[in-house]
C-alpha positions in Angstrom: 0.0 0.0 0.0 3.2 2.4 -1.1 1.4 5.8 -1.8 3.7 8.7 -2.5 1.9 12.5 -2.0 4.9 15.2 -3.3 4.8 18.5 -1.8 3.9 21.0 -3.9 7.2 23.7 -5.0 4.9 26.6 -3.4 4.3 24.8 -0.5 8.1 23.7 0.4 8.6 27.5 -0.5 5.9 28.6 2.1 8.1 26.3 4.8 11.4 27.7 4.2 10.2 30.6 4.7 8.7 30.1 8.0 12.0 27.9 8.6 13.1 31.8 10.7 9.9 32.1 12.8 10.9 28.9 15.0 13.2 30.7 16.6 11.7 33.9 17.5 7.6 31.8 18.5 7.8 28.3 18.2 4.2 28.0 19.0 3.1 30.1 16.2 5.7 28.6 13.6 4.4 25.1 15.0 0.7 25.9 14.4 1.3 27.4 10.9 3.7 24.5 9.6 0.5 22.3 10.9 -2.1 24.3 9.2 0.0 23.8 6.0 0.8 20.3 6.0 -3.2 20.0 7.0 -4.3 19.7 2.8 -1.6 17.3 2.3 -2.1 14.6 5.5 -6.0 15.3 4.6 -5.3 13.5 1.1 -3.1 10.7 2.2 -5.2 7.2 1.7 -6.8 6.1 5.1 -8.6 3.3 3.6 -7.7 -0.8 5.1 -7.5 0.6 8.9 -9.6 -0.1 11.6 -9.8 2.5 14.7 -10.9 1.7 17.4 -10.8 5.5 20.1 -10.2 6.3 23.0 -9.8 2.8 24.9 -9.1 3.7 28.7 -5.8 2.5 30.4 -6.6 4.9 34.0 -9.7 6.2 35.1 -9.1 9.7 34.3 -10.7 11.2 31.2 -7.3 11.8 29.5 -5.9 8.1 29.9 -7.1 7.2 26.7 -5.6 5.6 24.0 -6.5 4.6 20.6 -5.7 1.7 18.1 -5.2 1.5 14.0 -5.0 -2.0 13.0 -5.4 -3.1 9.7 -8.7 -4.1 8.6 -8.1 -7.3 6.8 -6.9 -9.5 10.3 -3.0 -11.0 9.8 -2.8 -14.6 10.1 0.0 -14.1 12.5 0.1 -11.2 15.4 1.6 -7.7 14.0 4.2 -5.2 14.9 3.3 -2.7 17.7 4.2 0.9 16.9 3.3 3.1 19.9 3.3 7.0 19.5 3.6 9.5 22.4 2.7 13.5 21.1 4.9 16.2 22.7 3.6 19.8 23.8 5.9 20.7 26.7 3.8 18.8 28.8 1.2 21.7 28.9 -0.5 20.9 25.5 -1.1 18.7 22.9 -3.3 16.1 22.3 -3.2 12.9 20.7 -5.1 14.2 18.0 -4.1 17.9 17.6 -6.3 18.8 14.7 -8.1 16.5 11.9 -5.5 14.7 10.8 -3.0 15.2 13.4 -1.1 12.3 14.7 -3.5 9.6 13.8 -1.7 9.8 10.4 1.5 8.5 11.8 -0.6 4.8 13.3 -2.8 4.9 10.0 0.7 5.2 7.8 1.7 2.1 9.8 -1.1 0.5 10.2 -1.4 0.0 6.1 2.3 -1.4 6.5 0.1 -4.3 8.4 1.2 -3.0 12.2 -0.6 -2.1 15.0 -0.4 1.1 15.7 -1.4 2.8 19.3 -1.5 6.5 19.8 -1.2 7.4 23.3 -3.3 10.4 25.4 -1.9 11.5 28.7 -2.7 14.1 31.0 -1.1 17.4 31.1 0.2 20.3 33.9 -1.0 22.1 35.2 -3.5 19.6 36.1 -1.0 17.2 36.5 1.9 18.3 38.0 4.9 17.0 37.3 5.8 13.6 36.5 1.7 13.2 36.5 1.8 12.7 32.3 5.2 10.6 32.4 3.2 7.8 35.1 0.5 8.2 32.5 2.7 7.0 29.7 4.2 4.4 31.8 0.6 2.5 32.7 -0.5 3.3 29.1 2.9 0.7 28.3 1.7 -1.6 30.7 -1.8 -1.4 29.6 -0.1 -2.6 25.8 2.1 -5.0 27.5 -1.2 -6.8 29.0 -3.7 -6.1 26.1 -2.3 -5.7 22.9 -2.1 -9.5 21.5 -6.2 -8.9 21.9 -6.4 -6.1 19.3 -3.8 -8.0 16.7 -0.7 -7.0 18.4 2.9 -8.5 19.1 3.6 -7.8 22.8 7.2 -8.9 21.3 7.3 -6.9 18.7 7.1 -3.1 20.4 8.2 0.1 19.3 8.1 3.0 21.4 8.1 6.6 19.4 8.3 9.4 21.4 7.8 13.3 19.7 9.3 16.2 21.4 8.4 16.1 25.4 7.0 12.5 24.5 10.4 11.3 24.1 11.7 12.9 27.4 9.4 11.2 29.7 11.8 9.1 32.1 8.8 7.1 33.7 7.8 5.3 30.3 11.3 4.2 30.5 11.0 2.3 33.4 8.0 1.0 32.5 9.5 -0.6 29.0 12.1 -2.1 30.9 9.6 -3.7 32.9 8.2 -5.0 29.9 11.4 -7.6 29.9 10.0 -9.5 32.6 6.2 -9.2 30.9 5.4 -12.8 29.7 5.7 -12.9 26.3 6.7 -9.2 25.9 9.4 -7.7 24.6 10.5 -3.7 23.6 11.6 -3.9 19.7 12.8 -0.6 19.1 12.6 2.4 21.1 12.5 5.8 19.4 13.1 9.2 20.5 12.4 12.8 19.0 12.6 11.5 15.7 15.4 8.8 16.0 15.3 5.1 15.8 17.1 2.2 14.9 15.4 -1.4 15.1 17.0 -4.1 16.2 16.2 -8.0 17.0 17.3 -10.3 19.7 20.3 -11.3 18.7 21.1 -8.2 16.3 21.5 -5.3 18.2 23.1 -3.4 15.7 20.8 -4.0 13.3 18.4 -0.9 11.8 15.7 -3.3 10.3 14.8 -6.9 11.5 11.9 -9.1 11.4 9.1 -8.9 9.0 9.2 -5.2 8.5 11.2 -4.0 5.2 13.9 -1.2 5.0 11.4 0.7 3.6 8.8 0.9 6.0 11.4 2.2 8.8 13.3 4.2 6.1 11.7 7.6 7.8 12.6 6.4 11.2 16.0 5.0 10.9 18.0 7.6 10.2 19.3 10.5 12.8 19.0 14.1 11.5 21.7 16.9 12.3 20.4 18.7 14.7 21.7 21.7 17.0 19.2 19.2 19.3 20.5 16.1 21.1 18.9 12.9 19.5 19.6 9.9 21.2 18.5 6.4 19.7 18.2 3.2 22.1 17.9 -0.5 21.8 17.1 -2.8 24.8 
């Protein structure tokens, strides 16, 4: 299900142009890049997924989670891409506009995966490290419930964007997924980094079912003035 959408000249133009603006208001830059990109993620295919919203993992109205899955059932259980938004841990949302993240767990759920996209709550409602304990018993709520929904509890990648890849808490939780039965942290990806890696290949950037192409966009570190940091169990 390889679908390529280009970006149009005008609007790479428009984003090179606002490339200046993130460093004077990264809040307004942010919500103009989004409002941009909105026509192009609104025209990428959706069809083959199944979503099921807002599945509880706490009893507040902010532990919620929601699955893509694709439609037509694998005979085997799938890859488990889990994806944490960022916001400074005083915004976002799991879906920050229309078609904003779910397009990242809908991309890999017509690879075949699973994906998961994660809610948590934020401050000041919940102080600090309120959303990080979130994101940990959202992991363990995967760890114990994913096989149901299609799901490789050994198969498990952890993507974390911006202040959802700075959450210590979720961590600990993933390494608690070692002694899960049956469970196991595949790849664990921070701020836009990731390499993949197997068992008994942990140098590896692709292993498993999953092609070179489908991680292409997420095994690769960016220069950045930024620290990236990539991690394998």
């Amino acid at each position: 299900m390889q679908t390529t959408l280009l970006r149009e000249p005008a609007l790479t133009a428009q984003l090179r142009a606002l490339g200046l603006a993130w460093q004077s208001d990264i809040r307004d830059a942010g919500d103009r890049t989004k409002a941009l990109y909105a026509p192009l993620l609104a025209a990428a295919p959706k069809d083959g997924v199944s979503t099921i919203k807002n599945l509880h993992y706490g009893p507040d109205e902010r532990q919620v989670l929601d699955i893509y899955r694709p439609e037509k059932a694998a005979e085997t259980p799938a890859p488990v891409f889990v994806f944490v938004h960022g916001g400074a841990f005083l915004r976002g949302a799991k879906d920050i506009n229309g078609e904003m993240y779910g397009n990242v767990l809908t991309w890999f759920a017509r690879q075949g995966c699973v994906g998961v996209n994660v809610e948590y709550r934020l401050a000041p409602g919940a102080a600090y490290p309120g959303g990080a304990q979130d994101v940990a018993l959202a992991c363990d709520w995967i760890a114990a419930n994913i096989e149901d929904w299609g799901g490789d509890a050994r198969r498990i990648c952890l993507i974390g964007h911006s202040a959802g890849g700075r959450m210590r808490r979720p961590m600990r939780a993933i390494r608690r997924w070692g002694s899960h039965p049956g469970c196991k942290l595949w790849c664990w990806c921070r701020r836009g980094c990731a390499r993949t890696c197997g068992p008994t290949t942990p140098t590896r950037r692709v292993c498993g079912p999953i092609s070179g192409r489908t991680l292409h966009c997420m095994a690769r570190c960016h220069p950045s003035p930024m620290r990236r940091t990539c991690a394998c169990p």
